[in-house]
Residue, then its C-alpha position, 0 to 999 in steps of 0.5 A: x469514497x473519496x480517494x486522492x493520489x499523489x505521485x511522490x519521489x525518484x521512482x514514482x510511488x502512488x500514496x494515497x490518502x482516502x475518506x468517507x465523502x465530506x469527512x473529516x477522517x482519513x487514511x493514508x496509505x504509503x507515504x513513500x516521499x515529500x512529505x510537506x506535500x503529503x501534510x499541505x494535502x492533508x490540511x487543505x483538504x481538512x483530513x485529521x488522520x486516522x491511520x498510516x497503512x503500510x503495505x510493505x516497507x521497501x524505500x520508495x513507500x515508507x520514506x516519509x512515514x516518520x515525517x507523517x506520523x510525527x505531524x499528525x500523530x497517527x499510528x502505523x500499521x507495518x506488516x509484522x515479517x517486515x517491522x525491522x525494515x521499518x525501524x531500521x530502513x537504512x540498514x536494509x537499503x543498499x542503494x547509495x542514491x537513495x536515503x537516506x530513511x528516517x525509521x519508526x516503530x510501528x504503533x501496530x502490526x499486521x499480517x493478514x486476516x484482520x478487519x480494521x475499523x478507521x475513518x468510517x471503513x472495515x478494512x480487510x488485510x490480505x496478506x499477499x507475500x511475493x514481491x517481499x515477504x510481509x507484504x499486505x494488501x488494503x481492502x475496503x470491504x464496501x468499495x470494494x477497493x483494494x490498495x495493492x502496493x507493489x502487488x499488482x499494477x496495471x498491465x504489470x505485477x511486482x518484481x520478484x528480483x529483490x530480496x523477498x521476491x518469489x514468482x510463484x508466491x506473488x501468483x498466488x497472492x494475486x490469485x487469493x484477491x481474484x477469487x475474494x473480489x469481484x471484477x469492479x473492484x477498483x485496485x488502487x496501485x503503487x505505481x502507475x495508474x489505477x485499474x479494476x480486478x477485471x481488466x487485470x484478469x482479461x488483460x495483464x499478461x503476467x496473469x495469463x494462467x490465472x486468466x480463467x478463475 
């Protein structure tokens, strides 16, 4: 599996595109900002694009999405409970320093329990609410490899403090990935660096009460 980062906008977002090694398939995941970086990456690396993957609609991971989508014509796929934010983000942002945000309706919609096939992979949704409330979590079945968005961080979880955001949900969507995944499985993050289920598990302090699964 070929997996490339690209840290992108004000607050740093991880988006990352991924393909079968030598393929010319691909998908992106988040494309939160600078989208002529995200479309150059995309042609020198010879990717046509399968699929947009949306795990949640705040700011900072769909703010080049109807840039991308425009480009290369590939669809979006935007959890189901977070569609208006999605076509509408300006009207759900309320932060005058950043935006603002082109919207765009969604080609296609999840909210957990599907098993996409794109770009040579099955990927699986999990539907992992807590830091907002459609949020969805990527995973690569044969990886395994998990695109986690604002769920789950290395040493670190998302906030609950926005609009959305509820401790105990998110500990349990945490939870949910703990008991499917092995601990290699790579997890692939919003922001900050990329870890394993198992670090998390033994490390990450906010898991302590989960420590033990």
């Amino acid at each position: 599996m070929d997996v490339r980062a690209f840290t992108v906008g004000p607050v740093q977002e991880n988006t990352y595109i991924f393909r079968q090694d030598g393929a010319a398939a691909g998908v992106i995941v988040d494309p939160g900002d600078e989208a002529p970086r995200l479309l150059q990456a995309l042609d020198a690396l010879g990717i046509e694009l399968e699929a947009i993957l949306i795990t949640h609609t705040h700011f900072d991971h769909i703010g080049a999405v109807a840039d991308v989508a425009e480009a290369t014509g590939a669809p979006v796929y935007c959890p189901t409970l977070e569609v208006p934010m999605m076509r509408d983000p300006n009207k759900y942002m309320r932060m005058a320093m950043f935006g603002p945000f082109r919207g765009w309706e969604p080609e296609h919609t999840v909210e957990g329990g599907e098993r996409l096939e794109l770009a040579g992979y099955e990927i699986d949704v999990h539907f992992t609410p807590g830091h907002s409330i459609g949020h969805v979590t990527y995973a690569v079945a044969d990886e395994p490899a998990l695109f986690s968005g604002d769920v789950l961080f290395r040493d670190s979880v998302g906030r609950v403090d926005l609009p959305g955001g509820d401790w105990p949900t998110l500990e349990r969507s945490i939870g949910s990935l703990l008991d499917a995944y092995p601990d290699d499985a790579q997890v692939y993050p919003g922001h900050m660096a990329v870890t394993t289920l198992g670090r998390e598990r033994a490390q990450n302090p906010f898991l302590a009460e989960l420590a033990g699964r």
